[in-house]
C-alpha positions in Angstrom: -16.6 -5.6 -48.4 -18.8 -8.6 -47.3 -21.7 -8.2 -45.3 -20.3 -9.3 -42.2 -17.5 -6.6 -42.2 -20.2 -4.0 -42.9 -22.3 -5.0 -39.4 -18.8 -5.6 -37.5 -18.1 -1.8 -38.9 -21.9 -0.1 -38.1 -21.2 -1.9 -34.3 -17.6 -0.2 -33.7 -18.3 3.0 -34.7 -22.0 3.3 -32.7 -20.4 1.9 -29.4 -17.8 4.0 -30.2 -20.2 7.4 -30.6 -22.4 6.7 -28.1 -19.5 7.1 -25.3 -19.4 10.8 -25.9 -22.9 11.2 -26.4 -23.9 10.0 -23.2 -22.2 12.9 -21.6 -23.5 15.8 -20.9 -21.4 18.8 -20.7 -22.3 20.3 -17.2 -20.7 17.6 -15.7 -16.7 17.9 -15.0 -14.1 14.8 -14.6 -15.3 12.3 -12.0 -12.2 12.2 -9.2 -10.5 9.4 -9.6 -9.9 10.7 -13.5 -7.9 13.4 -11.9 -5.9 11.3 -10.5 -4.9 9.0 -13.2 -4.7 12.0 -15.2 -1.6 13.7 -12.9 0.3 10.1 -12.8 1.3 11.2 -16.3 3.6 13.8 -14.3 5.1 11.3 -11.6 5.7 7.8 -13.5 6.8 5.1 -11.6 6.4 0.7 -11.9 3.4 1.4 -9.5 1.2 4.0 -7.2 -0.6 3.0 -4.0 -4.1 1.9 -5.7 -3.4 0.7 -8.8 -0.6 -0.4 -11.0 1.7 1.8 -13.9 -0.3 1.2 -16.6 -2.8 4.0 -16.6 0.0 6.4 -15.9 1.5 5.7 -19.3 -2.0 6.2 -21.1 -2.3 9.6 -19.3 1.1 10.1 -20.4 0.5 9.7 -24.0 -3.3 12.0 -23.2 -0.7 14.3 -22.1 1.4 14.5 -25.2 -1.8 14.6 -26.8 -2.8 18.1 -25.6 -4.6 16.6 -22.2 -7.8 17.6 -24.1 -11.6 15.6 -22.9 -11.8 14.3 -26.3 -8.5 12.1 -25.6 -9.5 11.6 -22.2 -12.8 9.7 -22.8 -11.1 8.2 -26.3 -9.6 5.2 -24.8 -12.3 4.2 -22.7 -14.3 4.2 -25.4 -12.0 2.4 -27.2 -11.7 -0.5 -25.3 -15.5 -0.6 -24.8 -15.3 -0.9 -28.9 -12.6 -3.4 -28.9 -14.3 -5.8 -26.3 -16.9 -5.9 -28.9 -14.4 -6.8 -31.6 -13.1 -9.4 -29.3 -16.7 -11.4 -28.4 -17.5 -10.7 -32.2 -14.0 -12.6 -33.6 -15.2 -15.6 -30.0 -18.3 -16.2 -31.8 -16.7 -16.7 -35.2 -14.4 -18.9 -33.8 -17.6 -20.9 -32.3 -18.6 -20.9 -35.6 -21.3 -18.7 -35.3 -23.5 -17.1 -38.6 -24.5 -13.4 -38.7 -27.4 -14.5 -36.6 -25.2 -14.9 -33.4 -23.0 -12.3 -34.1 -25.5 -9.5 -34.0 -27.3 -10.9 -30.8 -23.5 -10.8 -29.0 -22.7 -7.4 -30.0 -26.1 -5.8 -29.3 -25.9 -7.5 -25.8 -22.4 -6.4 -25.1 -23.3 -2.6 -26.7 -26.2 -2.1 -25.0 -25.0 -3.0 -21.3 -23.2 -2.0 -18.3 -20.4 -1.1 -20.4 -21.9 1.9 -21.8 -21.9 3.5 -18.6 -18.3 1.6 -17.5 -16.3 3.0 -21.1 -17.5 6.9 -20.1 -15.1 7.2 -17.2 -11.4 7.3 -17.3 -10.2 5.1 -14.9 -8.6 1.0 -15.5 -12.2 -1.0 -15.3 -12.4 -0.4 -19.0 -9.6 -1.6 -19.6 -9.7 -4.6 -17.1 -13.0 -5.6 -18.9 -11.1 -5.8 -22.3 -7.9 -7.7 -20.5 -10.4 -10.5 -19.0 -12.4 -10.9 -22.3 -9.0 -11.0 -24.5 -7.7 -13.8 -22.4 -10.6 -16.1 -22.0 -10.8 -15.5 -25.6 -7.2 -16.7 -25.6 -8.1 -19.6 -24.0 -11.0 -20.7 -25.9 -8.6 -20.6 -29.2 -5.6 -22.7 -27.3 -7.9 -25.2 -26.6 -9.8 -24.9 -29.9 -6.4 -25.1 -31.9 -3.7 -26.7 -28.9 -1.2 -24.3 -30.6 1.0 -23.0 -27.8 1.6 -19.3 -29.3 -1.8 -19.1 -27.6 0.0 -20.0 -24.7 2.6 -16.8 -24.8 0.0 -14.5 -26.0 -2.6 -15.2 -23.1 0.8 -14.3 -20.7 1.4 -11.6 -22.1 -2.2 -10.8 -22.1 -2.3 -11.4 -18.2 0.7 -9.5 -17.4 -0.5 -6.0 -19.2 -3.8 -6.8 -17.8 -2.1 -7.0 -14.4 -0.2 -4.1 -14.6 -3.3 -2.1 -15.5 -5.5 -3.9 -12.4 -4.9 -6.5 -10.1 -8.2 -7.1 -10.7 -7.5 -9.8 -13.2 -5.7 -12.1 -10.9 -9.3 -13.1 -9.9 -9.9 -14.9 -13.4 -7.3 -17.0 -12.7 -8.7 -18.0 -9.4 -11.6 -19.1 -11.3 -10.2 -20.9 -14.1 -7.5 -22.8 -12.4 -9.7 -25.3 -10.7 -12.2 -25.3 -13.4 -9.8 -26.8 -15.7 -8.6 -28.8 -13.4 -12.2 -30.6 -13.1 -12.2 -31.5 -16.7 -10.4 -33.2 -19.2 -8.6 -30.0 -20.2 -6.4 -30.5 -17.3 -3.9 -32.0 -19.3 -2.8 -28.2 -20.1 -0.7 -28.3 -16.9 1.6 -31.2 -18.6 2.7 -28.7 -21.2 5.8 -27.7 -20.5 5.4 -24.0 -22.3 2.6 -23.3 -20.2 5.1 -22.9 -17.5 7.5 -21.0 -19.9 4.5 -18.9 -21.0 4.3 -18.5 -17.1 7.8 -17.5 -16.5 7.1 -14.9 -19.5 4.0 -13.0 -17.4 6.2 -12.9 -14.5 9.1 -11.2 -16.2 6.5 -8.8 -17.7 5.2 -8.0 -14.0 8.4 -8.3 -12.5 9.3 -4.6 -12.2 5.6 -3.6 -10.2 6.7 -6.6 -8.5 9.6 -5.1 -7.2 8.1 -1.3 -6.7 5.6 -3.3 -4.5 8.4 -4.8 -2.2 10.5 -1.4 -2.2 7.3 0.6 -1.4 6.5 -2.1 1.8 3.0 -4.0 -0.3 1.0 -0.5 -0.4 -1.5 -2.7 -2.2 -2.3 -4.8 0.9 -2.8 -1.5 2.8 -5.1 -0.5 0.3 -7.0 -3.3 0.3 -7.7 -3.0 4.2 -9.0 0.4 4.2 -10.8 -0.4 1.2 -12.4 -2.9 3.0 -12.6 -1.1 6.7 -14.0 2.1 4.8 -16.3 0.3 1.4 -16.9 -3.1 1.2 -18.0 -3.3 5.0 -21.4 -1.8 3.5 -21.2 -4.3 0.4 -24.4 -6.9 0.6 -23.1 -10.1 -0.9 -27.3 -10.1 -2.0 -26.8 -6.8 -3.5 -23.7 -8.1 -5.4 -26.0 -11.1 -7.3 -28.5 -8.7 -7.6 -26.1 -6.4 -9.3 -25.1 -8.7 -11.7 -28.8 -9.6 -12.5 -28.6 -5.6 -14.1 -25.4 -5.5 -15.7 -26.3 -7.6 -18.8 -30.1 -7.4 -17.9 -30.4 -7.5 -21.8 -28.3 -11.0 -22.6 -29.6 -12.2 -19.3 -31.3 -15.1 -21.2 -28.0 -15.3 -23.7 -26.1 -16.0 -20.7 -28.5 -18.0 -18.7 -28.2 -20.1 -21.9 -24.5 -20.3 -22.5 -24.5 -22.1 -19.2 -26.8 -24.6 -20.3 -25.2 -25.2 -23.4 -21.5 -25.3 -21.8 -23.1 -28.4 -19.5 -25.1 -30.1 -21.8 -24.1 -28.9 -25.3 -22.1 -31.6 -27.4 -20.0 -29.0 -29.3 -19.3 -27.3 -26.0 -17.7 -30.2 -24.4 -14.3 -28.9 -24.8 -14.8 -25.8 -23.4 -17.0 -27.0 -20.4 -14.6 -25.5 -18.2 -16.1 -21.9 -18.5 -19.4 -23.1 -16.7 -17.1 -24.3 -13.7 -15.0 -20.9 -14.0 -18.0 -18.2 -13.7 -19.1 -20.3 -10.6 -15.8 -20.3 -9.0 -15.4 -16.6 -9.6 -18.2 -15.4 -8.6 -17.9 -17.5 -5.1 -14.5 -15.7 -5.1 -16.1 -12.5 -5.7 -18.8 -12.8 -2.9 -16.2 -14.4 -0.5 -14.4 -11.5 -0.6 -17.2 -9.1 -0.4 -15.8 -7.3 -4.0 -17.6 -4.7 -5.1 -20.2 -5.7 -8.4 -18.9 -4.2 -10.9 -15.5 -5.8 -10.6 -17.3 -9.3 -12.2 -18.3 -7.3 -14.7 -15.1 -8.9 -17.1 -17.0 -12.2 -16.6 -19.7 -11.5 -18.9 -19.0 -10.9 -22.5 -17.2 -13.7 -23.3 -20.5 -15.7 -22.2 -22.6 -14.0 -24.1 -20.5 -15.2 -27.3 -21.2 -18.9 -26.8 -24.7 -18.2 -25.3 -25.2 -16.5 -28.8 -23.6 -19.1 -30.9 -25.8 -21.9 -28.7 -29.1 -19.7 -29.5 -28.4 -19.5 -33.1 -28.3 -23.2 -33.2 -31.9 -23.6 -31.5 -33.7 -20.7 -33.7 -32.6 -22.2 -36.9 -35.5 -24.3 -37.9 -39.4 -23.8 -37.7 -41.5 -21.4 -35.5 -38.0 -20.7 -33.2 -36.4 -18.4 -35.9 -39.2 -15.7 -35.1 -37.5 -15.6 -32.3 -34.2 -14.3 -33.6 -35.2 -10.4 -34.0 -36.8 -10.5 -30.4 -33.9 -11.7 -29.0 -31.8 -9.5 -31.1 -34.5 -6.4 -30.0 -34.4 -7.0 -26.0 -31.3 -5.6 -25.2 -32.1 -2.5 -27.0 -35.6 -2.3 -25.6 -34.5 -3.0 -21.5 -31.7 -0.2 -22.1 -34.4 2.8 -23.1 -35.1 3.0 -19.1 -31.5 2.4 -18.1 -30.8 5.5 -20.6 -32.9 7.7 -18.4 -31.1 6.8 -15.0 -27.8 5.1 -15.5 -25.6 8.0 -17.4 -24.9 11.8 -16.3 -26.7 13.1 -18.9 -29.5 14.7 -17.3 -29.2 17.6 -15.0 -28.7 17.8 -11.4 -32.1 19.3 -11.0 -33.7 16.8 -13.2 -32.6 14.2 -10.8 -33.8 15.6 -7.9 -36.7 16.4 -9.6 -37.3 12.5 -10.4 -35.7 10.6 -8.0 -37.4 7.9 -7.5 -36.4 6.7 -10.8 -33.3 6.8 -9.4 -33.4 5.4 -5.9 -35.6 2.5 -7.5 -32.3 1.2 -8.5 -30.0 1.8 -5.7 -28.4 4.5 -8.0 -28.4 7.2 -5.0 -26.8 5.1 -2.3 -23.4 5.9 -1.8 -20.1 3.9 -0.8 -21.3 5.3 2.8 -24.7 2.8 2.6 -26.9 6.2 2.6 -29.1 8.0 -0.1 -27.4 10.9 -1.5 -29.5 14.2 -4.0 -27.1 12.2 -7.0 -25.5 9.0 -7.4 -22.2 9.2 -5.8 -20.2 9.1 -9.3 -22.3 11.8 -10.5 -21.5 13.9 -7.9 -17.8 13.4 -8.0 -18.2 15.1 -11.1 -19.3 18.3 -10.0 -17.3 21.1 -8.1 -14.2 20.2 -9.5 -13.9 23.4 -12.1 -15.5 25.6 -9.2 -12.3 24.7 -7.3 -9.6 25.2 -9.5 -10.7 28.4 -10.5 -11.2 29.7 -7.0 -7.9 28.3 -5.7 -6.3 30.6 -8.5 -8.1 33.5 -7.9 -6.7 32.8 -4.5 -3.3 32.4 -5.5 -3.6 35.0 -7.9 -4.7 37.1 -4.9 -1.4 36.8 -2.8 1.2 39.8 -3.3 3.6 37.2 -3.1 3.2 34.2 -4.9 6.4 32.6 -4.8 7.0 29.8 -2.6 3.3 28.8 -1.8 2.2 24.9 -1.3 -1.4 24.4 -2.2 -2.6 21.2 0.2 -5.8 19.6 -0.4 -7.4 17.0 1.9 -8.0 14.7 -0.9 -6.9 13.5 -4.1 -9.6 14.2 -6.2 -8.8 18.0 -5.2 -5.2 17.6 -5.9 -5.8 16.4 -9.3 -8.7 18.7 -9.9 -6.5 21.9 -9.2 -3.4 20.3 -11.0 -5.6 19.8 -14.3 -7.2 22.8 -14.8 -4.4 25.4 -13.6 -2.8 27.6 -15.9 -0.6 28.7 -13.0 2.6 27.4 -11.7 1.2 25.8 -9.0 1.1 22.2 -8.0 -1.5 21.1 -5.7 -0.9 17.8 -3.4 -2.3 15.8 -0.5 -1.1 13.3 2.3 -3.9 11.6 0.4 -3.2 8.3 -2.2 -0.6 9.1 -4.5 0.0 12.5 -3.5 1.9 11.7 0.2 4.7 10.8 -2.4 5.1 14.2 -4.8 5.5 16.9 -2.4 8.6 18.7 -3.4 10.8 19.7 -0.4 13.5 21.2 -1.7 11.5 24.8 -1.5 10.6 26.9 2.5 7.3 27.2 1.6 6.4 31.4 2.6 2.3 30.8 1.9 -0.2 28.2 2.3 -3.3 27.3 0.3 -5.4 25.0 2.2 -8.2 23.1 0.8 -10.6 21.3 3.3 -13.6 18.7 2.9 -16.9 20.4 4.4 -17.5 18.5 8.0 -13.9 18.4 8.7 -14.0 21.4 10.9 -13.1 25.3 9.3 -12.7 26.8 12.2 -10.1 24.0 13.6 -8.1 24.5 10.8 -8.0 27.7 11.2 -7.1 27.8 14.8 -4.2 25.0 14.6 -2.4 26.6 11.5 -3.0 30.3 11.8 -0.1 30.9 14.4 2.2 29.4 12.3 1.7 32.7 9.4 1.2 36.2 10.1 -2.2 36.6 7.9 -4.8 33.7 7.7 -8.3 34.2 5.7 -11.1 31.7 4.9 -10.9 33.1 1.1 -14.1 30.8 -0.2 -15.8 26.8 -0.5 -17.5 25.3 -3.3 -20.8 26.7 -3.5 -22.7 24.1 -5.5 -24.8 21.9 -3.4 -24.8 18.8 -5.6 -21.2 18.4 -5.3 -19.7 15.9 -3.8 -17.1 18.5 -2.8 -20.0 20.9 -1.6 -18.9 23.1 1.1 -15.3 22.3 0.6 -13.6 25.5 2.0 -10.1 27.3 0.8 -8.1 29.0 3.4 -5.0 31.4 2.7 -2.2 31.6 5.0 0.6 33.9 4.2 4.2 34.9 5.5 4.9 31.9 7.2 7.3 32.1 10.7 8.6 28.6 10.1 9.8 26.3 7.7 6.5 23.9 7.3 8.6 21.7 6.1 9.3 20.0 9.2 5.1 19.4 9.6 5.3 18.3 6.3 7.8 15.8 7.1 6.2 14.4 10.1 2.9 14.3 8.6 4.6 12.5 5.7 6.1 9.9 8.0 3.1 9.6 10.0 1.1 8.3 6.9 3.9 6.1 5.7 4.9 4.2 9.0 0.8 3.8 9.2 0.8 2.3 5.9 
C-alpha cells in the first residue's frame, strides 16, 4: 500500500467519523428528514419539493431497519466521496501529495461537515456538482467522449435528486462558450450524450406535467415566504464562510485558471463560478445552494499552490497552508453543529448571533438556530399523540391531521401504532387514504394558530372534543404545538377532507 493510498484512506474514514460525532444525542431528526424518511412509503417519479431520488434512499434506510445509524450513513457518505472525487481532480492535475492533502483538509474541514449531518438531497447535490465538473475537466483533459455519456448520466441522477444542479449548467454553458473549448458543441455525441440525460429524467419529467409543474408553485412560495428575506450581501458573505479555510486555495485557483499556462485548457471554470454565482444572486438563492461550486476549485487552487511552494523559502509555507483550515474550524466547532445543549446556547449566544446562526428563514433572532430547533420536539410529539390515541376507547377509524409536514413525518417515524399521520401540508395533501369514515380525530396544531378556534370550528362536528396536551419544551421549533382529540364523529369528514384537498390543489 503506497503512501498515497494510506493518506487517501486516514481522510475517508475521519470525514467519515466525524459526521456522527458531531451529533449530539439530545437532539432528534431535523423536519425535513421526516419527510424524506416517509417518501420511502409513497414512491412516485416525483413529490411537490423535490424529485424521486431521495425516496428510493429512504427506501433502501427502510429495508435497512429505518435505524439513525443508516439515516445519517449516506450523508456522510457522500461528504466522504466528494473528497474522493477532488482527491482523484487533483491527480488528474497532476498534483504530488503536497496538493492532495491541502484539498482534502480544505474540503474536510468545511461547510460540509455541518451539510453531510442532515438527511436531506444537499449532500448529495454537493457530490452530483463536483462529480460532473470533475467529468468535465477529464473530457477536456482526454477529448474521449465516454466522458461525454458519463457526465449525462451524472446530470440526470443529479437532477433527479435536486433541481438544484441545473444551475451548473447555467454557468458552464456560456463559459465554454467564451473560450476555445467551444468546439465541444460540434461533437455530435454531446448531443447524443444529451438525449441520454433526458431519457434518464424523462419519467419526473412527465410526473411534473401530470401533477400541473408543482415545482414552479414551489418555487413561488418559496420565494413569497424565504428568499424575500434573502440579502444578496448576505449570500457573498455567506460564501466568504463556507470554505473560510481554502479561502486563499480558491482565491488562487482563480488566478491560476486566468493566468496559469497549464490551466489554459480549463480556463473555462473561472468564467463558470462567475456566471453562477450571478445566477445565484439574480435569483436571490439561498447560500448554501452554491455550496457545490467550491470543491472542485479547491483541487486546482491546490495543484496551482503546490507549484509556487516548491522551491526556496515558499515551501515553509506548505504545512501553514495545510494547518489553516484546521485551525479556522476550532471556533466554527463551537457554534456551527448541534452538539452543544440547548441551554449552552442560550447561555452563550453571542457566539452564536455573531454569525447570523440565530436568524431564522423569518429574518428574526430565535433562543437556537432555526435547524437546531427543528430538531427538537419531534419525540415529545409522537409519544404524546399515542398516548392520545392510545387513550380513545375506540381506536379504530381515527385520522391523525397535523398542520405541518414535519409533524406528519415525526409521528409516522416514531409510532409503533397503526396510525398514519398526514397534512394538507407538502407531500402529505397526496396520501390521505379515503376509502375509511373516519369515527375520531387527532388534531395536531402549530402554537399561534389559534387553540381555541380550532376547537370551536370542529368540535360540533364529534360528540366529545378535549385539548389532550402541546409540546412542552420551549426550545422547539414546535413549542406550544397543541394536540386535540375529537371523538364519535356525526359526519363523514370525508367530504372536508375532500374540499380542503381540492382547495390546496386548484391553489397550486
Amino acid at each position: 500500500m503506497t503512501k498515497k493510498t494510506i493518506v487517501l484512506i486516514g481522510f475517508l474514514g475521519l470525514k467519515f467519523l466525524l459526521q456522527f460525532l458531531l451529533l449530539s444525542p439530545e437532539y432528534d431528526l431535523q423536519r425535513d428528514e421526516y419527510l424524506h424518511l416517509d417518501q420511502a412509503n409513497h414512491l412516485a417519479w416525483g413529490y411537490l419539493s423535490i424529485p424521486p431520488f431521495t425516496s428510493w434512499t429512504s427506501y433502501i434506510i427502510q429495508l435497512l431497519g429505518n435505524s439513525i445509524f443508516w439515516i445519517k450513513f449516506f450523508p456522510a457518505a457522500y461528504g466522504t466521496l466528494t473528497i474522493y472525487i477532488v482527491w482523484k481532480s487533483i491527480e488528474e492535475l497532476n498534483g504530488n501529495l503536497f496538493a492532495l492533502i491541502l484539498g482534502s483538509t480544505g474540503v474536510l474541514f468545511s461547510a460540509l461537515l455541518r451539510l453531510n449531518t442532515l438527511y436531506q438531497p444537499n449532500s448529495f447535490d454537493v457530490l452530483s456538482w463536483t462529480a460532473l465538473y470533475f467529468v468535465v475537466l477529464r473530457y477536456f483533459k482526454e477529448e474521449n467522449t465516454k466522458w461525454l455519456f458519463i457526465g449525462a448520466c451524472i446530470f440526470a441522477v443529479g437532477f433527479l435528486n435536486k433541481y438544484n444542479i441545473v444551475f451548473l449548467l447555467i454557468g458552464l454553458i456560456p463559459a465554454i462558450l467564451l473560450t476555445k473549448q467551444r468546439k465541444i458543441f460540434a461533437q455530435p455525441k454531446l448531443y447524443l450524450a444529451a438525449f441520454l440525460a433526458l431519457i434518464i429524467i424523462l419519467p419526473n419529467l412527465f410526473w411534473q406535467f401530470n401533477n400541473h409543474f408543482p415545482v414552479f408553485h414551489h418555487l413561488k412560495i418559496l420565494a413569497e415566504t424565504q428568499l424575500v428575506n434573502v440579502n444578496r450581501m448576505d449570500f457573498l458573505r455567506s460564501q466568504l464562510l463556507f470554505f473560510v479555510g481554502s479561502l486563499l486555495v480558491i482565491i488562487s485557483s482563480m488566478y491560476a485558471l486566468l493566468l496559469y499556462k497549464p490551466f489554459d485548457p480549463y480556463r473555462f471554470f473561472f468564467w463558470s463560478m462567475l456566471f453562477t454565482l450571478a445566477v445565484f444572486m439574480y435569483f436571490k438563492a439561498k447560500d448554501y445552494y452554491a455550496i457545490g461550486i467550491y470543491p472542485i476549485y479547491i483541487a486546482f487552487g491546490s495543484v496551482y499552490l503546490e507549484k509556487m511552494f516548491k522551491n526556496g523559502w515558499k515551501k515553509y509555507l506548505q504545512p501553514v497552508f495545510v494547518a489553516i483550515p484546521l485551525l479556522l474550524f476550532i471556533p466554527i466547532f463551537n457554534v456551527a453543529f448541534p452538539n452543544k445543549s440547548p441551554e449552552y446556547i442560550c447561555q452563550h449566544e453571542e457566539n452564536y448571533k455573531k454569525f447570523g446562526l440565530l436568524r431564522w428563514e423569518d429574518g428574526k433572532d430565535h433562543l437556537l438556530p432555526q435547524d437546531f430547533a427543528d430538531m427538537l420536539g419531534w419525540k415529545e410529539l409522537a409519544i404524546k399523540v399515542d398516548s392520545v390515541y392510545l387513550g380513545l376507547s375506540d381506536k379504530s377509524y381515527t385520522l391523525v391531521l397535523c398542520d405541518n409536514y414535519g409533524q406528519a413525518g415525526a409521528i409516522n417515524y416514531y409510532t409503533n401504532l397503526k396510525i398514519r399521520a398526514v397534512s394538507f401540508n407538502a407531500d402529505y395533501i397526496n396520501w390521505f387514504d379515503l376509502t375509511k369514515k373516519y369515527k375520531n380525530l387527532i388534531r395536531v396544531k402549530e402554537q399561534g394558530d389559534g387553540a381555541n378556534e380550532e376547537l370551536k370550528i370542529t368540535a360540533p362536528f364529534f360528540q366529545s372534543a378535549v385539548l389532550a396536551d402541546s409540546i412542552k419544551n420551549k426550545y422547539a421549533r414546535e413549542f406550544g404545538t397543541t394536540i386535540f382529540s375529537f371523538t364519535g364523529a356525526k359526519i363523514d369528514i370525508r367530504d372536508r377532507i375532500k374540499n380542503e384537498i381540492d382547495e390546496k390543489k386548484n391553489y397550486h
